[in-house]
Kinemage of the C-alpha trace (Angstrom):
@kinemage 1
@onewidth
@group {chain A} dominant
@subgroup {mainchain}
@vectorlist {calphas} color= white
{ca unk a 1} P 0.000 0.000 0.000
{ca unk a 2} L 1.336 3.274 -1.358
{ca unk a 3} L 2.199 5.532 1.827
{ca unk a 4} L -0.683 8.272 0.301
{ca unk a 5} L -3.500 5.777 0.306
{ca unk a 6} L -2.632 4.724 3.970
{ca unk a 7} L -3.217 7.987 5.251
{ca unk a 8} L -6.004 8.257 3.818
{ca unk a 9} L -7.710 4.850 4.694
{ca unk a 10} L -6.433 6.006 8.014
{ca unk a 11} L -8.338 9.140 7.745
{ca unk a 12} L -11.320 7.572 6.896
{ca unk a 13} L -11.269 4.622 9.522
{ca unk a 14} L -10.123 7.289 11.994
{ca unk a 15} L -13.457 9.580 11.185
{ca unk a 16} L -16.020 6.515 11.549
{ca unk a 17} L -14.649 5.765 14.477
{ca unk a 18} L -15.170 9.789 16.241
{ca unk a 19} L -11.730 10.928 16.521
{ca unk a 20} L -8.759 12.537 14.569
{ca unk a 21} L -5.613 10.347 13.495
{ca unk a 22} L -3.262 10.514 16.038
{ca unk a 23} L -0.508 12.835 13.829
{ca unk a 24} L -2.369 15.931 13.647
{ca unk a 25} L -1.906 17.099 17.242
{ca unk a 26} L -5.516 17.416 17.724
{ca unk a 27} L -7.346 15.922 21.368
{ca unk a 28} L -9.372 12.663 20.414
{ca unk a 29} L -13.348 13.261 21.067
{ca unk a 30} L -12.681 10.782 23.675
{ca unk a 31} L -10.222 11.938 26.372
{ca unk a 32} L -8.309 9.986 29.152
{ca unk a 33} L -10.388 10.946 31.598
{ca unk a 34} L -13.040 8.449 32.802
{ca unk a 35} L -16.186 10.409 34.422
{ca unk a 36} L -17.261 7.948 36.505
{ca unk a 37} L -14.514 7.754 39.299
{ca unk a 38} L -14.827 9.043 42.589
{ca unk a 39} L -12.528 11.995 41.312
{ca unk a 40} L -10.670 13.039 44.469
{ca unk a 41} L -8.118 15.431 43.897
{ca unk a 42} L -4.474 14.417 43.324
{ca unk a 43} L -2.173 16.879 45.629
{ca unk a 44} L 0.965 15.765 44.209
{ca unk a 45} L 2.039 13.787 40.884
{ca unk a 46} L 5.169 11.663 40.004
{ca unk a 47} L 5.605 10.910 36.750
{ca unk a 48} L 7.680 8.215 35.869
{ca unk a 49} L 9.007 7.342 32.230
{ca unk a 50} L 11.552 4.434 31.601
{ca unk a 51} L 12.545 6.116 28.214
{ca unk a 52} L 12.595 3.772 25.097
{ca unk a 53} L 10.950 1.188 26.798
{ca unk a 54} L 9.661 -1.702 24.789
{ca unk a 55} L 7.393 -4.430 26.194
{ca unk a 56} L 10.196 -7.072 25.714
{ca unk a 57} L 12.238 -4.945 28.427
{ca unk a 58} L 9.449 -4.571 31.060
{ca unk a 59} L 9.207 -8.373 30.641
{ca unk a 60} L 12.458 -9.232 31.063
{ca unk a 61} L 13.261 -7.410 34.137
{ca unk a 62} L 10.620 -9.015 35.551
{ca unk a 63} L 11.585 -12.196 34.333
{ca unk a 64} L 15.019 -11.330 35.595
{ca unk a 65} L 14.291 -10.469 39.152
{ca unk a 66} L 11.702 -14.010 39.681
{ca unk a 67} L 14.938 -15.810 38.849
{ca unk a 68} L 17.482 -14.337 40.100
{ca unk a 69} L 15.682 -12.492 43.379
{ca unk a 70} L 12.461 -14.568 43.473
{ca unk a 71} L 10.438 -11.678 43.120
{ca unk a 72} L 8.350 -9.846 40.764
{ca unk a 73} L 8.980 -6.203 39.554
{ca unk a 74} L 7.077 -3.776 40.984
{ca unk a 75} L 5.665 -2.805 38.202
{ca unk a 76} L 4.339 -6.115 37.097
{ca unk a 77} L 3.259 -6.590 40.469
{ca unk a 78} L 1.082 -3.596 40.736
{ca unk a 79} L -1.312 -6.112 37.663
{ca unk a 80} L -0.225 -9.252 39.415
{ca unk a 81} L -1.894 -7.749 43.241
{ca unk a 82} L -4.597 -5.477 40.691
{ca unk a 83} L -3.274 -2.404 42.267
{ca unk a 84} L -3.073 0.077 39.257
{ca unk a 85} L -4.624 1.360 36.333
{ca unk a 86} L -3.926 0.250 33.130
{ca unk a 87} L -4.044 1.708 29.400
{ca unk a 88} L -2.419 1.316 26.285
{ca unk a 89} L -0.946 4.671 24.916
{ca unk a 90} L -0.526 5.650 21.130
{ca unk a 91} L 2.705 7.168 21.509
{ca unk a 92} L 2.964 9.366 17.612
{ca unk a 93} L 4.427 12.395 16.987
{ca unk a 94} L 3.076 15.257 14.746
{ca unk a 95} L 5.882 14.544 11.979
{ca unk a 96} L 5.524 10.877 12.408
{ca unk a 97} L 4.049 7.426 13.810
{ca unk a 98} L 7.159 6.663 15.446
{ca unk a 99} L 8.199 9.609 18.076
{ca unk a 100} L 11.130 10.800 19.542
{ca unk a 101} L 11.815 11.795 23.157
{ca unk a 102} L 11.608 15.371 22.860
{ca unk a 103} L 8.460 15.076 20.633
{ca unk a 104} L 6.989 12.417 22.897
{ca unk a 105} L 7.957 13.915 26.254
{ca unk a 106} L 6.147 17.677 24.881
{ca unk a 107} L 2.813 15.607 23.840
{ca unk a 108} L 2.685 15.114 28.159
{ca unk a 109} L 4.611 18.311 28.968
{ca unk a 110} L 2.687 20.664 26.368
{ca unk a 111} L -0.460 19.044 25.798
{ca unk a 112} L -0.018 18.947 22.051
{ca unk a 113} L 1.637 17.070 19.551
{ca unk a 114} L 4.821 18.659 18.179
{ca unk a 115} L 7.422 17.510 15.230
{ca unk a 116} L 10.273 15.437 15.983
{ca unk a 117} L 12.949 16.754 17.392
{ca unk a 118} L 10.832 20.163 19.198
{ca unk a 119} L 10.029 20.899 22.122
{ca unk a 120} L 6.923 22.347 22.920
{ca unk a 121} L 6.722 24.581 19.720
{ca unk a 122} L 4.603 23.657 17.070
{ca unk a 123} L 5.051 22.970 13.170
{ca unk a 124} L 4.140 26.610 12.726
{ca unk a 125} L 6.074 28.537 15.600
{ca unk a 126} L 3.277 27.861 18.150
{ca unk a 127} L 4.340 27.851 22.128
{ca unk a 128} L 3.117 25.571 24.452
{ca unk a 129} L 3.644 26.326 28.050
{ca unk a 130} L 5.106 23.400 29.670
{ca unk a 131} L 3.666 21.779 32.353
{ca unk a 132} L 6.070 21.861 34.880
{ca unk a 133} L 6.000 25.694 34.416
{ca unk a 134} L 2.043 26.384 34.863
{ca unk a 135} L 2.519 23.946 38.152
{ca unk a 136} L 4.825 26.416 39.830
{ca unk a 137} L 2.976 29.071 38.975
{ca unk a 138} L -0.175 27.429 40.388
{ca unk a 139} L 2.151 27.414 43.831
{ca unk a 140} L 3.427 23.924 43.718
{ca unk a 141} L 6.986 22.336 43.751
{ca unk a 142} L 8.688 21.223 40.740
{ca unk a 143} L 11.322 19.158 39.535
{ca unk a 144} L 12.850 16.221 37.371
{ca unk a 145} L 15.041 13.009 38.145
{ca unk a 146} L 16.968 11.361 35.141
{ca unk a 147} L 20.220 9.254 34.594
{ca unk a 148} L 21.143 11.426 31.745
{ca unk a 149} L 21.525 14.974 31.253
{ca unk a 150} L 18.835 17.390 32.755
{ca unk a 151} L 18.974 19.418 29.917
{ca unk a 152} L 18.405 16.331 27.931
{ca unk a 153} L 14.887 15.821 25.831
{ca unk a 154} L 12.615 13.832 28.168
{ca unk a 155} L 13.028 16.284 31.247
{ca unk a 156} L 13.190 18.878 28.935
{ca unk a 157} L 9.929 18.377 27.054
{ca unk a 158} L 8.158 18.816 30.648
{ca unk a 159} L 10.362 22.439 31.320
{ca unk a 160} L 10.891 24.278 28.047
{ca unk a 161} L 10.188 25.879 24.786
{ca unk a 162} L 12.786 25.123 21.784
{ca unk a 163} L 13.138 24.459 18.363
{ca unk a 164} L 15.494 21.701 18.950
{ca unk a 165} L 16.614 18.927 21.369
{ca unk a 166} L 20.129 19.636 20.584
{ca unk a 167} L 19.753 23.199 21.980
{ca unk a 168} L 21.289 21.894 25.603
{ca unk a 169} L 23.182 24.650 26.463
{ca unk a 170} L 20.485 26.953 25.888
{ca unk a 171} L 17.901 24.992 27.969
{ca unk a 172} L 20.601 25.055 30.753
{ca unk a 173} L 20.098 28.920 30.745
{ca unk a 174} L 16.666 28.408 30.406
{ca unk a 175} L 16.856 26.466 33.933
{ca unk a 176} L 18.389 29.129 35.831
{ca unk a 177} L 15.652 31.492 34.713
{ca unk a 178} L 12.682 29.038 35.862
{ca unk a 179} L 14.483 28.081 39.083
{ca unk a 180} L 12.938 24.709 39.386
{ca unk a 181} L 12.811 23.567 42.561
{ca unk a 182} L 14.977 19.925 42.184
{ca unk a 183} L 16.551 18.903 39.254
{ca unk a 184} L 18.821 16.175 39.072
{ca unk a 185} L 21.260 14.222 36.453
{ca unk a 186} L 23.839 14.553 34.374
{ca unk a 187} L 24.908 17.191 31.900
{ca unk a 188} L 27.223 19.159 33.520
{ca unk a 189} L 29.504 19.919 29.733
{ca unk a 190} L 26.451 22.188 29.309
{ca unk a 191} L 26.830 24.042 32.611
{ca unk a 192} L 30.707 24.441 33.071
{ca unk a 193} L 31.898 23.564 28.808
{ca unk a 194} L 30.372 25.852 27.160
{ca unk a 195} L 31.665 27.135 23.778
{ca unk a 196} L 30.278 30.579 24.970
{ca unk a 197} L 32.829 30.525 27.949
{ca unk a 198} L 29.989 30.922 30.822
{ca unk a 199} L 30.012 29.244 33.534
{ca unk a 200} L 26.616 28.491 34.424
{ca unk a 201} L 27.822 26.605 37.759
{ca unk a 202} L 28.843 29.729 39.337
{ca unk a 203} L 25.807 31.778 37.803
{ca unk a 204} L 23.527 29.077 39.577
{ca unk a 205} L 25.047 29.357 43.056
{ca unk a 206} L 24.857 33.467 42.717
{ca unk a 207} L 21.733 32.730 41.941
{ca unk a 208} L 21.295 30.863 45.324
{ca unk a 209} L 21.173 27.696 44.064
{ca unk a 210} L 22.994 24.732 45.625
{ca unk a 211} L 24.969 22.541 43.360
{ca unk a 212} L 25.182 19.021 43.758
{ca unk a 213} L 28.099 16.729 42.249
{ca unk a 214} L 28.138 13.657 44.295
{ca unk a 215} L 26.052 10.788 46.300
{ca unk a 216} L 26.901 12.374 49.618
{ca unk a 217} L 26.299 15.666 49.203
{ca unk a 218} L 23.286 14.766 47.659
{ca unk a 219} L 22.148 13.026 50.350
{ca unk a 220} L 22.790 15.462 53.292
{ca unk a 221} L 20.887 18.295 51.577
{ca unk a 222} L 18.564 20.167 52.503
{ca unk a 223} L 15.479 22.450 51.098
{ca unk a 224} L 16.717 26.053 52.002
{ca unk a 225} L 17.591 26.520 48.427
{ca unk a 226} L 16.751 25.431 44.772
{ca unk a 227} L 18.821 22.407 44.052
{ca unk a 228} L 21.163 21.804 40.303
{ca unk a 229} L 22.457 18.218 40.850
{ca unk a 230} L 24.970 17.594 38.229
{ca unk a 231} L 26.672 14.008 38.507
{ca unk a 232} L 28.893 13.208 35.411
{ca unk a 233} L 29.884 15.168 32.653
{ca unk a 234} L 26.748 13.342 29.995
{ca unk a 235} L 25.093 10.759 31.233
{ca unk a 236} L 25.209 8.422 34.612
{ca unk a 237} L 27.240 5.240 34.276
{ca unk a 238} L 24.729 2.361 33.098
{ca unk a 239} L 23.692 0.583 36.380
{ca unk a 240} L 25.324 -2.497 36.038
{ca unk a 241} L 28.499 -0.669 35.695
{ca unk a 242} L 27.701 1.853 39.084
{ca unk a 243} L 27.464 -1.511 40.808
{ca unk a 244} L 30.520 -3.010 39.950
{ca unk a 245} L 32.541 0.061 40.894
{ca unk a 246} L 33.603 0.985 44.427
{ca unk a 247} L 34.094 4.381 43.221
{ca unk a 248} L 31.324 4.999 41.117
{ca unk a 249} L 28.919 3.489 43.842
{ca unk a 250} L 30.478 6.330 46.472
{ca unk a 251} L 30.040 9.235 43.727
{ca unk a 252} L 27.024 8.528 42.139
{ca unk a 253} L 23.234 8.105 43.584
{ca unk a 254} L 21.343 5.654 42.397
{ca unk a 255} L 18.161 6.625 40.532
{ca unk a 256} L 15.945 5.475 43.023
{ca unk a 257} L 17.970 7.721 45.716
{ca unk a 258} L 17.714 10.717 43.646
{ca unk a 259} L 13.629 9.904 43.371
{ca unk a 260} L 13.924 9.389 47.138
{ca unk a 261} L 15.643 12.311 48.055
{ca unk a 262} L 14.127 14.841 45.629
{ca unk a 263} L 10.293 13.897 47.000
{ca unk a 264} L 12.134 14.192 50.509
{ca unk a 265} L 12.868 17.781 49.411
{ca unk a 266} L 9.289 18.533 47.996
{ca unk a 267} L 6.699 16.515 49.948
{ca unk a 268} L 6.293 19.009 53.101
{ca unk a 269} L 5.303 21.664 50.742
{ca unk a 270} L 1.533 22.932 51.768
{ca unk a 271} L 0.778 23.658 48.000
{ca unk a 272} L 1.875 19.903 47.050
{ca unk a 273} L 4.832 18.615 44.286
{ca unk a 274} L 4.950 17.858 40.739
{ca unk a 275} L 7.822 15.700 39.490
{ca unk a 276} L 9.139 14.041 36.405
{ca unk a 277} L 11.583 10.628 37.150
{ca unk a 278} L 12.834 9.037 33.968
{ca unk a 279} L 15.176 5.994 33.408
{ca unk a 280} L 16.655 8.251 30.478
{ca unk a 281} L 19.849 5.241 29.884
{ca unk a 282} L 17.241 2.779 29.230
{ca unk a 283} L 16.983 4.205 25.310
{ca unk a 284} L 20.597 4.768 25.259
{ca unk a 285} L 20.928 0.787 25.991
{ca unk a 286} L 18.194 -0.263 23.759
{ca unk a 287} L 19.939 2.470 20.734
{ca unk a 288} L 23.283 0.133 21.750
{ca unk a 289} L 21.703 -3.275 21.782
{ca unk a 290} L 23.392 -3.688 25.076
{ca unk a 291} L 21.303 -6.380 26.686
{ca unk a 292} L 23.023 -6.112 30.137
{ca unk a 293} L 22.888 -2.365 30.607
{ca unk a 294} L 19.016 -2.587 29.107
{ca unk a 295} L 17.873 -4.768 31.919
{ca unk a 296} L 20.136 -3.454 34.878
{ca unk a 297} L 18.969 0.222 34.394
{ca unk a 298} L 15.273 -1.230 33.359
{ca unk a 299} L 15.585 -2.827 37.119
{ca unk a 300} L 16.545 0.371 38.965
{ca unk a 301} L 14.123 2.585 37.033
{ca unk a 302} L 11.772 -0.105 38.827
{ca unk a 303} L 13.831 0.363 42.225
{ca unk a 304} L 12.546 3.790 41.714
{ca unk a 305} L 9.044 3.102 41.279
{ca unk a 306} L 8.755 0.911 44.413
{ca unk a 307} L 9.907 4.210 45.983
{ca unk a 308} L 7.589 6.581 44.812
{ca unk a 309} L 4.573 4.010 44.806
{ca unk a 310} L 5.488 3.135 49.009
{ca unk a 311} L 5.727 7.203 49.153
{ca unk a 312} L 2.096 7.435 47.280
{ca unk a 313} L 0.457 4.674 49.788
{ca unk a 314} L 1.594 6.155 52.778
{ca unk a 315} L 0.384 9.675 51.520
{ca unk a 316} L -2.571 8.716 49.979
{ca unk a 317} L -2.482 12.316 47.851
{ca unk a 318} L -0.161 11.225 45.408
{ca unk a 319} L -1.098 10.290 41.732
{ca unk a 320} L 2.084 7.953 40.432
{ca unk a 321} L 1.704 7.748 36.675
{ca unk a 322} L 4.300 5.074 35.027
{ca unk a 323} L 4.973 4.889 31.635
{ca unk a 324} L 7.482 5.440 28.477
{ca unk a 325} L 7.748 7.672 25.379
{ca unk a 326} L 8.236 5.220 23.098
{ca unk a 327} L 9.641 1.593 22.167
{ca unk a 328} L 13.148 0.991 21.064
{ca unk a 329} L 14.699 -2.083 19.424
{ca unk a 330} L 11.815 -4.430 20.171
{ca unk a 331} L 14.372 -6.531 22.510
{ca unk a 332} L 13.147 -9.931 23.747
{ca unk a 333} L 14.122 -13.375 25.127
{ca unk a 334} L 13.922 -15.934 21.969
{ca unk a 335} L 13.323 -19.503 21.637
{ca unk a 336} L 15.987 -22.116 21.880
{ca unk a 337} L 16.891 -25.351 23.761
{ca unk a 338} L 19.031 -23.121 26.125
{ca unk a 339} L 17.049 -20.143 26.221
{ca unk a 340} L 16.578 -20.248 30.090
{ca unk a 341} L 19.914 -21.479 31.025
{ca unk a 342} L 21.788 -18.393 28.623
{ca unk a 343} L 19.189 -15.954 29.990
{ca unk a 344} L 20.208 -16.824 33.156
{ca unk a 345} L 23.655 -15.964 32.166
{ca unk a 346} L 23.173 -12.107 32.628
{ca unk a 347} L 23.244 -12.973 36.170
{ca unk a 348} L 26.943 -13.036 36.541
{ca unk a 349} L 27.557 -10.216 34.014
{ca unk a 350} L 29.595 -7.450 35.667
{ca unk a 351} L 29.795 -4.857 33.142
{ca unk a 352} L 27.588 -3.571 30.079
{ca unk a 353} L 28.538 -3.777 26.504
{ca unk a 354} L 29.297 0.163 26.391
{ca unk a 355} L 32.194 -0.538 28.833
{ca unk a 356} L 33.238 -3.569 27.240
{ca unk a 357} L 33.791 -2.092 23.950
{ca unk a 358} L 35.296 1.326 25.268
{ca unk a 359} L 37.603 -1.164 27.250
{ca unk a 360} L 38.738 -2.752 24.416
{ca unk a 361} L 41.988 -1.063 22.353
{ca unk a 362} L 43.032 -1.000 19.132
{ca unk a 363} L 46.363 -2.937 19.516
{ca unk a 364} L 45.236 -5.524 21.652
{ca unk a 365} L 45.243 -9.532 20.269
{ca unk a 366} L 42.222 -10.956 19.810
{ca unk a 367} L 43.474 -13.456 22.710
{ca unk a 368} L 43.434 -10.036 24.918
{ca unk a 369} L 40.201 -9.223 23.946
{ca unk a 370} L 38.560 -12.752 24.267
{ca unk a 371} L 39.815 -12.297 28.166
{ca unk a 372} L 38.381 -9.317 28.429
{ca unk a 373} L 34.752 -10.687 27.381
{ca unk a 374} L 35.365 -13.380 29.785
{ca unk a 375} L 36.298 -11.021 32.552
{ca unk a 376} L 33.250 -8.730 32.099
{ca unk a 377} L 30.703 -10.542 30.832
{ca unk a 378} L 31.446 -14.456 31.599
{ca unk a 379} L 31.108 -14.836 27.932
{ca unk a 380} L 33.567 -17.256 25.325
{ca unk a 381} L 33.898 -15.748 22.540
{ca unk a 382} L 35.561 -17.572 19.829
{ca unk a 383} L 39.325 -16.265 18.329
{ca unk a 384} L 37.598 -15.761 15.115
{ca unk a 385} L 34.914 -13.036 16.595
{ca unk a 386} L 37.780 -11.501 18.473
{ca unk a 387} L 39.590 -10.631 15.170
{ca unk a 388} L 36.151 -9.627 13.667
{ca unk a 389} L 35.872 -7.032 16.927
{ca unk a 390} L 39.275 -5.988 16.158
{ca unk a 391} L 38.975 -4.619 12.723
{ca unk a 392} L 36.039 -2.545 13.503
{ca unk a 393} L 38.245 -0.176 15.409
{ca unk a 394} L 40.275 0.924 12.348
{ca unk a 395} L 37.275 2.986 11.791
{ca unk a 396} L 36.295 4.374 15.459
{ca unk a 397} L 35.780 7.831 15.318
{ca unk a 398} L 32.739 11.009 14.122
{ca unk a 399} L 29.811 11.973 15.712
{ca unk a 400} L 26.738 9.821 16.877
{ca unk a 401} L 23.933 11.268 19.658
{ca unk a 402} L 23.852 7.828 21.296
{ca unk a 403} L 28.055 6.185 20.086
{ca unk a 404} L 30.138 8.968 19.045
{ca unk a 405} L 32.950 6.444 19.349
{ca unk a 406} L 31.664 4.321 16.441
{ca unk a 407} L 31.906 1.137 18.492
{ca unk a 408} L 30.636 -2.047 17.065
{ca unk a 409} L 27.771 -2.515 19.067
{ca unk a 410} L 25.445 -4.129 16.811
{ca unk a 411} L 27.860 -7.066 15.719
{ca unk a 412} L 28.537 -7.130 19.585
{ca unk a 413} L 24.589 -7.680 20.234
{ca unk a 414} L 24.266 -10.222 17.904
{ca unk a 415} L 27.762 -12.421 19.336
{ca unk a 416} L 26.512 -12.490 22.676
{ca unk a 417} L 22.869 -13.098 21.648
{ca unk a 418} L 24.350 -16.259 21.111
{ca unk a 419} L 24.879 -16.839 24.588
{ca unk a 420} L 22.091 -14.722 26.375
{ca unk a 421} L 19.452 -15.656 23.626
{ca unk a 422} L 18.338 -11.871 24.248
{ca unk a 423} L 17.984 -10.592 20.707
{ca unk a 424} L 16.884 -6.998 19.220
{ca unk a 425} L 14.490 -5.989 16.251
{ca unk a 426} L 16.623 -3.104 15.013
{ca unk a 427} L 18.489 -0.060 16.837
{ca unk a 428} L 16.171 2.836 17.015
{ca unk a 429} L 13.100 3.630 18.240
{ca unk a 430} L 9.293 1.588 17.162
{ca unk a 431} L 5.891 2.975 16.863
{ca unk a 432} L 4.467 0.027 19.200
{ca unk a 433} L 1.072 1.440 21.824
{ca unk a 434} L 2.633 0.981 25.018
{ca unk a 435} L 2.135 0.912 28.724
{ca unk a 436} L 0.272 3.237 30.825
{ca unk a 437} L -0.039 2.673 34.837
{ca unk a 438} L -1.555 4.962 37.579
{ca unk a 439} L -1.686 4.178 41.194
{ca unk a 440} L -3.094 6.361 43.535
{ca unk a 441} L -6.119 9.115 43.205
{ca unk a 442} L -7.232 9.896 39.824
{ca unk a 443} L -6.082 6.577 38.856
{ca unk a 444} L -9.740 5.398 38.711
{ca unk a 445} L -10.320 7.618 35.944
{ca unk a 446} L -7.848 6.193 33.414
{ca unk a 447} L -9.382 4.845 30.072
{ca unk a 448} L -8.153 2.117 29.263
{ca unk a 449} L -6.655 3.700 25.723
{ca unk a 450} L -5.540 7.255 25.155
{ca unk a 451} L -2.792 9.571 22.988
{ca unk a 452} L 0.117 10.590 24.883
{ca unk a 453} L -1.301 14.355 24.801
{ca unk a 454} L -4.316 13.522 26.938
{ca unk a 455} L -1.889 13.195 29.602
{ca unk a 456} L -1.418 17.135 29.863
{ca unk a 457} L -4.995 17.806 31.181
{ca unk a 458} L -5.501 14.388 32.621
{ca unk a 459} L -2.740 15.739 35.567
{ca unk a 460} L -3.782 19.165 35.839
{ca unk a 461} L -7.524 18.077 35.751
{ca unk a 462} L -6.673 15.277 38.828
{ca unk a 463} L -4.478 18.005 40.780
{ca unk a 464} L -7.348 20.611 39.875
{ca unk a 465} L -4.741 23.108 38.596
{ca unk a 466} L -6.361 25.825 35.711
{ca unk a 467} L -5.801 24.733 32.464
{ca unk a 468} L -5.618 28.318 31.281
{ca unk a 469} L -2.559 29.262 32.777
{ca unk a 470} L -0.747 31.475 30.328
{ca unk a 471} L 2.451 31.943 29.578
């Protein structure tokens, strides 16, 4: 079918059925918000997103965790004990079925569906004031939680205006003006290595902001002022990797410590708290293929949400929606005679693929770099793949958002899918409907299918915050 006559069948199918196709940014006649529940008001909302999250990887870290810890995830759980709400969520963009972060995280942030690659502007210039932004000015705390940079698209999308996702040093000036109440990642090149020569650290902290760069610090803080926590240069270390590093493990919190902490920080506030907690590393495994990293950071993203749904019990005013932007890589655990035993192999893992490869140098044997695999990863590979490795670092080198080193992770999936029998669709992200959970009140009034940009008024409907808040 010729990619004109889909649309239009689309169109068609989409007008018989009472609302518009999900591209053209417009809200469906039939919003996310169920009528019939008791509709008690929401004082505070976390918002969780385990970015680039396909289904294969919330099953596997569940299946991970009954094996290896004898326990379900928590998010699983929530449907195993019937505890949550559940939809499916059509995750497009306005440029396109398949979404990006910064498109995907403005459709909850904005309310409206933008292009690829924006951030709460429009096709034609249009502004949409983010949500974050019209929940301070309704008198409530703010903030965001992520394992990459602040400034990157997913937190971004729920705090800015801009043309483009790459625009990261701008949006860190853009955070100094909003003064944000807790933010907390990585990204601090944007801050302190600027090509403009500011540095934004010591414009923050004139500001009267307190600037966070390690686990301690972090933890002993307190609420007297706005709070910048910058923890690595880009991105955290994958989990996997934090573990299995005395030093990293002393320098750098945990996601679920930074969810812990920055409620900590917000929850006394009379007015309530509105925060944003993504697993941003979980796309920047699935864009790698990395099995190892995918599942470790997919299991503390649900470390996190055992936090904030024990928080949202004992509170009973908290609204904890859980979700993703978007597949990626369509990851699962395949068939085979040994696919339980090699699954089970991830258990002794010690390292992700990322710091495997980055390990490995170009004038090593393949002998060297067959003990490093078996070192890291408790994986054989043979001489032959060693060699194969080897020659793809003639060419390391040029830009890449997700491997600017040019490292070979794709043939690297595909060896050790041999041995995990955890195997990937492609490297990028999927148009797949995807998972939608609420605990807590307002949860009740979840449809059971909506468009990511329902979201918007969904929250400020629950926390009963004007929806004409302008900018």
């Amino acid at each position: 079918m010729r990619r004109r006559d889909f649309f239009q069948k689309t169109a068609l199918t989409a007008a018989s059925l009472g609302f518009i196709i999900p591209f053209q940014g417009c809200i469906p006649v039939k919003s996310a918000i169920n009528r019939t529940g008791s509709g008690k008001k929401a004082k505070n909302i976390i918002f969780m997103v385990s970015d680039g999250m396909s289904a294969g990887t919330l099953n596997m870290a569940d299946m991970y965790l009954r094996l290896k810890a004898n326990r379900g995830s928590n998010w699983i759980n929530l449907y195993r004990n019937q505890r949550a709400s559940r939809a499916l969520m059509d995750t497009a963009s306005a440029s396109s079925l398949v979404t990006d972060s910064a498109a995907g995280s403005s459709a909850w942030g904005g309310g409206v569906r933008v292009p690829n690659g924006h951030l709460n502007i429009g096709a034609n210039g249009e502004y949409y004031k983010p949500i974050l932004q019209k929940f301070k000015a309704a008198g409530k705390k703010v903030g965001c939680v992520t394992t990459v940079p602040i400034t990157h698209a997913t937190p971004a999308g729920f705090c800015v205006n801009n043309k483009s996702r790459s625009s990261q040093p701008e949006i860190a000036i853009d955070y100094l003006k909003l003064r944000f109440d807790v933010m907390l990642g990585g990204g601090a090149k944007y801050f302190e290595d600027r090509d403009d020569d500011r540095n934004l650290v010591d414009e923050y902290i004139s500001n009267g902001f307190a600037i966070i760069r390690d686990r301690s610090t972090l933890l002993a803080a307190d609420n007297s002022k706005p709070i910048m926590g910058l923890f690595e240069k880009d991105g955290l270390p994958y989990e996997i990797d934090r573990l299995n590093d005395p030093t990293l493990m002393v320098k750098i919190p945990s996601l679920s410590e930074m969810t812990q902490k920055a409620i900590d920080l917000m929850k006394d506030h009379p007015q309530g708290f509105c925060m944003q907690v993504e697993g941003g590393k979980v796309d920047w495994a699935a864009h790698s293929n990395d099995a190892p990293a995918l599942i470790y950071d997919q299991v503390a993203f649900d470390d996190a949400i055992k936090v904030a749904i024990d928080f949202a019990e004992k509170d009973e005013n908290t609204l904890v929606i859980i979700t993703t932007d978007h597949g990626n890589s369509n990851p699962g655990l395949f068939y085979g005679d040994k696919a339980d035993s090699n699954f089970e192999k991830l258990f002794t893992v010690k390292h992700s693929n990322d710091h495997v490869l980055k390990g490995i140098k170009k004038g090593e044997s393949p002998d060297d770099i067959v003990q490093k695999v078996k070192s890291a990863q408790n994986i054989e590979l043979t001489v032959e793949q060693a060699q194969e490795l080897k020659s793809k670092y003639l060419y390391m080198g040029g830009e890449d958002n997700y491997n600017p080193y040019k490292l070979p992770f794709e043939l690297y999936g595909q060896m050790q899918a041999k041995h995990t029998s955890v195997a990937f669709g492609s490297m990028d992200h999927s148009a797949d409907f995807v998972e939608l959970t609420m605990f807590g009140p307002g949860s009740e009034r979840l449809n059971p299918f909506v468009l990511n940009s329902d979201l918007h008024n969904f929250m400020l409907e629950i926390a009963e915050v004007d929806k004409t808040i302008k900018n």
